[in-house]
N, C-alpha and C positions, 0 to 999 in steps of 0.2 A: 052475283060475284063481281070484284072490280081487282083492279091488279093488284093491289097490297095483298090482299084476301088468296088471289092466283096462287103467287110466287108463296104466300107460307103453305098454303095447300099441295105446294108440290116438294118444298123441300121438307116438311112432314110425313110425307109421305114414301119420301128415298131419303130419309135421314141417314139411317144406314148407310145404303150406300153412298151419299156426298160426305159424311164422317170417313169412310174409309178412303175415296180416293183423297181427300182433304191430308190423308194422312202423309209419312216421312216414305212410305213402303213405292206412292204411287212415281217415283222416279226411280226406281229401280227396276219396275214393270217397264215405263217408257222405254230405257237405257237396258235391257236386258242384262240389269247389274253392273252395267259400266259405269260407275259415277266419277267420271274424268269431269272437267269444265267443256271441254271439247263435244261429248258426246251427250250432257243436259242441253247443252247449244243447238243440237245438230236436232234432238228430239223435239227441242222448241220450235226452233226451222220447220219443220215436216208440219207440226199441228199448224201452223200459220200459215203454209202452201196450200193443205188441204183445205183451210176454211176460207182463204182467198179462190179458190176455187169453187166452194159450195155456194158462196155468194154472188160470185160472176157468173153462174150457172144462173142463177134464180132471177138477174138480175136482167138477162137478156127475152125471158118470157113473161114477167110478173106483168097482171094486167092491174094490178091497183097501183096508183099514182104514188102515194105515199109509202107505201111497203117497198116498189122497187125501189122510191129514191131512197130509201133506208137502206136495202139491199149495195144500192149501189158506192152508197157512202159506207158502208161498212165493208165492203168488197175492197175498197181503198185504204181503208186501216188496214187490214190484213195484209194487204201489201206491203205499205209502210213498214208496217210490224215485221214481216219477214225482211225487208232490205236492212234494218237495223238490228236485225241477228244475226243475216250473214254478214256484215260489217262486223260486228264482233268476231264472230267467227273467220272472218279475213278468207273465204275460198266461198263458193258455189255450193253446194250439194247438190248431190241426183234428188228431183224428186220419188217421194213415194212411191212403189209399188202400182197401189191402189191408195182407196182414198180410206180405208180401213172401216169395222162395220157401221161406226156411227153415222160420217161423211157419206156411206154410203145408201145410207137412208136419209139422211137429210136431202140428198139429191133425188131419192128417189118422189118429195112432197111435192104436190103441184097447185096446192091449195094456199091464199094466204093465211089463214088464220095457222094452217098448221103448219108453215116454213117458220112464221112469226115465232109462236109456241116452243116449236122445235127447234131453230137455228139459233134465235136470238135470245131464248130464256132458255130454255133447259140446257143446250150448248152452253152458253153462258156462266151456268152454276157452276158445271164442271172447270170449264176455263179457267177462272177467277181463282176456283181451288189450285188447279194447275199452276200456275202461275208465283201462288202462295208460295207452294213449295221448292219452286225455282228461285225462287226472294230469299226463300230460308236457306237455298244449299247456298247462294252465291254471300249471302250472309256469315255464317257457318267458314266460308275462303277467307274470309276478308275479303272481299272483293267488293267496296261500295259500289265503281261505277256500274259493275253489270246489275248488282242489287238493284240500283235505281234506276237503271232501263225498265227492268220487269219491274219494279213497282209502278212505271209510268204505264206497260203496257198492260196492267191490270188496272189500273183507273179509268183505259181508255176500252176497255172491253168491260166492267161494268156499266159504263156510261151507254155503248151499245146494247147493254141487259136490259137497263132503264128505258130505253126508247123503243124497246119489244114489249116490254111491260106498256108501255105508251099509245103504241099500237093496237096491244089486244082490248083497251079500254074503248080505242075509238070503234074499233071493227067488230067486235063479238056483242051477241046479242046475247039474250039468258041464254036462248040452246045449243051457243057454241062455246063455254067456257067448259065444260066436261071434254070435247073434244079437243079441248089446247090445253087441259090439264093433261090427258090421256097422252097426246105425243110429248108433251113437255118430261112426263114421267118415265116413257119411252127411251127418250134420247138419255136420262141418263142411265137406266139398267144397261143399254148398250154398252155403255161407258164402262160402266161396273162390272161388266162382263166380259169387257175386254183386259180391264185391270185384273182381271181377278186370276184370266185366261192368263194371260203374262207371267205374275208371279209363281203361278200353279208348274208353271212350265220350267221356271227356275227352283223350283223346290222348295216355294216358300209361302205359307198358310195366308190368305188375304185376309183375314181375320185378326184381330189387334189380341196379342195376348194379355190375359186377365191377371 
């Protein structure tokens, strides 16, 4: 296996679910139905706290050279990425709670093949979709320039996708690409499960009707 071969192996395999969070329904789960501008903002906020934190986690103990300085270069987009949302959004937020169930397993990896797998791809897939549908509601406003914030910060979190793909070519042997498909495929049922949890709660079928 090599990364082209990875990444179709895994989004074949959660088709399903990256079609369904990809979908219009997954900002309404974030926003527990609140689709203000205010509060897709505050929701985008929070997922970029939390992943600026999964990766300043990982990035303070990763023993490979190259994984942490990716960790840590990505640990600084996230930042970036959160300063230029609450700039839009013109106030602070509290953060999170907690780091919710996905964050919460991404933190819990201590390996790199599977932070790699798991933080940078399979996180990834999901983001990217996230992100989609943030482009499409601020689209949807008229709102170009938020539009093209998040278009910017979806270019700049597949670029991060791409250099976890990059990673796993250099570091996985044949007997570790099942293991970084396995979490890669992980981290998004989490996702999907937590989409799914959200809407289920608001009273609304995470299922696309036919």
């Amino acid at each position: 296996m090599d990364a082209e071969s990875f990444r179709e192996a895994v989004e074949t395999a959660k088709q399903t679910q990256l079609n369904r969070l990809g979908s219009s329904k997954l900002l309404l789960a974030l926003t527990g139905a609140d689709l203000s501008e205010s509060a897709v903002l505050r929701a985008a906020a929070a997922s970029e706290h939390a992943a600026r934190e999964t990766f300043e986690t990982w990035a303070t103990d990763e023993t490979n050279e190259r994984a942490r300085a990716a960790f840590e270069s990505t640990a600084a987009q996230e930042d970036e990425h959160l300063r230029r949302v609450l700039d839009v959004v013109g106030e602070d937020i509290d953060p999170p709670d907690g780091p919710g169930p996905m964050h919460a397993y991404l933190r819990g990896r201590d390996d790199t093949i599977e932070r790699v797998a798991a933080g940078m791809v399979g996180r990834g897939l999901v983001s990217i979709r996230a992100h989609t549908q943030v482009i499409g509601f601020f689209v949807n406003e008229a709102n170009t320039q938020k539009a093209d914030l998040f278009r910017e910060l979806k270019t700049e979190t597949n670029e991060t996708l791409t250099t976890g793909l990059e990673l796993l070519d250099e570091c996985c042997d044949d007997d570790d690409w099942e293991r970084a498909q396995m979490v890669a495929e992980y981290v998004v049922q989490l996702a999907y499960d937590d989409y799914a949890d959200g809407l289920e709660s608001l009273g609304v079928d995470p299922k696309p009707l036919c």
